[in-house]
C-alpha positions in Angstrom: -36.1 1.4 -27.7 -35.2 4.2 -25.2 -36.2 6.8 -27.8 -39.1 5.0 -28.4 -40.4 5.3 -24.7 -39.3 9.2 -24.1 -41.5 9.5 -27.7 -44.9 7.8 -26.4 -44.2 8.3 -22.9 -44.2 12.2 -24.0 -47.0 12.0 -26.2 -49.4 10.4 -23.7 -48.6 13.2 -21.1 -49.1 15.8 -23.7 -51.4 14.8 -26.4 -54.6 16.2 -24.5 -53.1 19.5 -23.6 -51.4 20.2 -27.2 -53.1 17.7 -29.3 -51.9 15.4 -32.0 -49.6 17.2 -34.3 -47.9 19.5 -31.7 -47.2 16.6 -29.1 -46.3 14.6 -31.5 -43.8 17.3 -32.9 -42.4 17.4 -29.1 -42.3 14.1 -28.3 -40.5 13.1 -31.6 -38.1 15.7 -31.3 -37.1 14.4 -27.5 -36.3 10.8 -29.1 -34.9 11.6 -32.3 -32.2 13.6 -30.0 -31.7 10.5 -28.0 -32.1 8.6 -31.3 -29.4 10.1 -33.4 -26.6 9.6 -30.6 -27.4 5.8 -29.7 -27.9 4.9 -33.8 -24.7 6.5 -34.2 -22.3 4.6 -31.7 -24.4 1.6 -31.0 -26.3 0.6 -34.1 -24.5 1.9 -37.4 -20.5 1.9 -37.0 -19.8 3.7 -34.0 -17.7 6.8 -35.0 -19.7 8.0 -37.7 -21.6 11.4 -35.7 -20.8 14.1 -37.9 -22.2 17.2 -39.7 -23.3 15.3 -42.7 -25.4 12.4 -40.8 -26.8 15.1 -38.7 -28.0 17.0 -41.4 -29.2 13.5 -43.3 -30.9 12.3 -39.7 -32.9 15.5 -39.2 -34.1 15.5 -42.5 -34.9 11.9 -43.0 -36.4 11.4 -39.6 -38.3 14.9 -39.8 -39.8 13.4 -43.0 -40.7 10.2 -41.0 -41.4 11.7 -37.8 -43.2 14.8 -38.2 -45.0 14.4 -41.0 -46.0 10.5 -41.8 -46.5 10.0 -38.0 -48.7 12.3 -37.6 -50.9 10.9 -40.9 -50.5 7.5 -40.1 -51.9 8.2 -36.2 -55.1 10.4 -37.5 -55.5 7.3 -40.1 -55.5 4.8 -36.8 -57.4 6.6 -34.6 -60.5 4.3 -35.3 -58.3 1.6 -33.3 -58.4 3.4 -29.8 -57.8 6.2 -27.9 -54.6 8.8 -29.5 -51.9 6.6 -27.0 -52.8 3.3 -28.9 -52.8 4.9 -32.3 -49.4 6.8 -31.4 -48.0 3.4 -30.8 -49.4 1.7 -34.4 -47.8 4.3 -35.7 -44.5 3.9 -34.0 -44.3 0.7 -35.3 -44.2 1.8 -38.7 -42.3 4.3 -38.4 -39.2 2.4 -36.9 -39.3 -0.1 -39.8 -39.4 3.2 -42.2 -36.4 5.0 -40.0 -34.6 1.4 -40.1 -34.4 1.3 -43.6 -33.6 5.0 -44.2 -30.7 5.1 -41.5 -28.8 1.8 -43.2 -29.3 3.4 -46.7 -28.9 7.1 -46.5 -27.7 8.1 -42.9 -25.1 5.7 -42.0 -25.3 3.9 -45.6 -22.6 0.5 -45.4 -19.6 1.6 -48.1 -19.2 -1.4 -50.2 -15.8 -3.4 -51.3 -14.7 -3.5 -54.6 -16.3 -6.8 -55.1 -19.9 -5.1 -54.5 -20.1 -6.7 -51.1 -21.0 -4.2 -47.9 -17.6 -3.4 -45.8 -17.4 -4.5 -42.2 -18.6 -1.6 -40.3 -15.8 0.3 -38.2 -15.8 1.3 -35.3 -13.6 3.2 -33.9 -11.3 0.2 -32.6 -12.1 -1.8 -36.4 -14.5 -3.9 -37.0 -16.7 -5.0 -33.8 -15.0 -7.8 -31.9 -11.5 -6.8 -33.2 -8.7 -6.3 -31.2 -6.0 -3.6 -31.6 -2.6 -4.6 -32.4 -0.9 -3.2 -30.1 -3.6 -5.5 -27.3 -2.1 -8.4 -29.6 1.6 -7.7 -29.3 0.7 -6.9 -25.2 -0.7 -10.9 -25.3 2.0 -12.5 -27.1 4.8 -10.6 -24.2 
């Protein structure tokens, strides 16, 4: 939720100044920078930062980010001041970003049996342990 501090945190110090849509475009930008590294390694398989889920994370969460953020904010602004509504709208927009990171960014390959693959890392799956670790134990 790092990304999702630097995004509000920057929106509440800039909102007045630039208004809605252009802090919003700033502060978004600042976490989805954060965002695409920490999804990468952390969340969705760990190895998995190149060109292609780049290209698919910019134009997912640009979709997501600069365009139904901003809507969804102007449609909340009845419930408070631009801060509160920025954070309503965060809300849905995680869930949104959630779903379209497992299923088009960093999408789960299935088996041949139609079940999702274990993720890789790059040491295997999480929790594994390299052979050669395993041949270091047994010496």
């Amino acid at each position: 939720m790092v990304n999702t501090a630097i995004d509000v945190g920057l929106f509440t110090l800039l909102h007045e100044e630039l208004g809605i849509t252009l802090a919003n475009l700033v502060s978004t930008s600042a976490g989805m920078a954060f965002s695409f590294t920490a999804n990468g390694i952390f969340v969705f398989a760990g190895a998995r930062l190149g060109w292609r889920q780049a290209g698919r994370f910019v134009a997912t969460t640009g979709a997501t980010m600069w365009v139904l953020q901003p809507v969804v904010i102007h449609l909340l602004l009845f419930a408070g001041p631009a801060p509160v509504a920025k954070l309503l709208a965060t809300g849905v927009t995680v869930v949104v970003n959630f779903l379209v990171y497992r299923f088009l960014v960093w999408p789960t390959p299935l088996t041949a049996c139609g079940t999702a693959a274990t993720p890789r890392g790059p040491h295997g799956p999480p929790g594994a342990r390299s052979r050669q670790g395993d041949r270091r134990a047994i010496r």
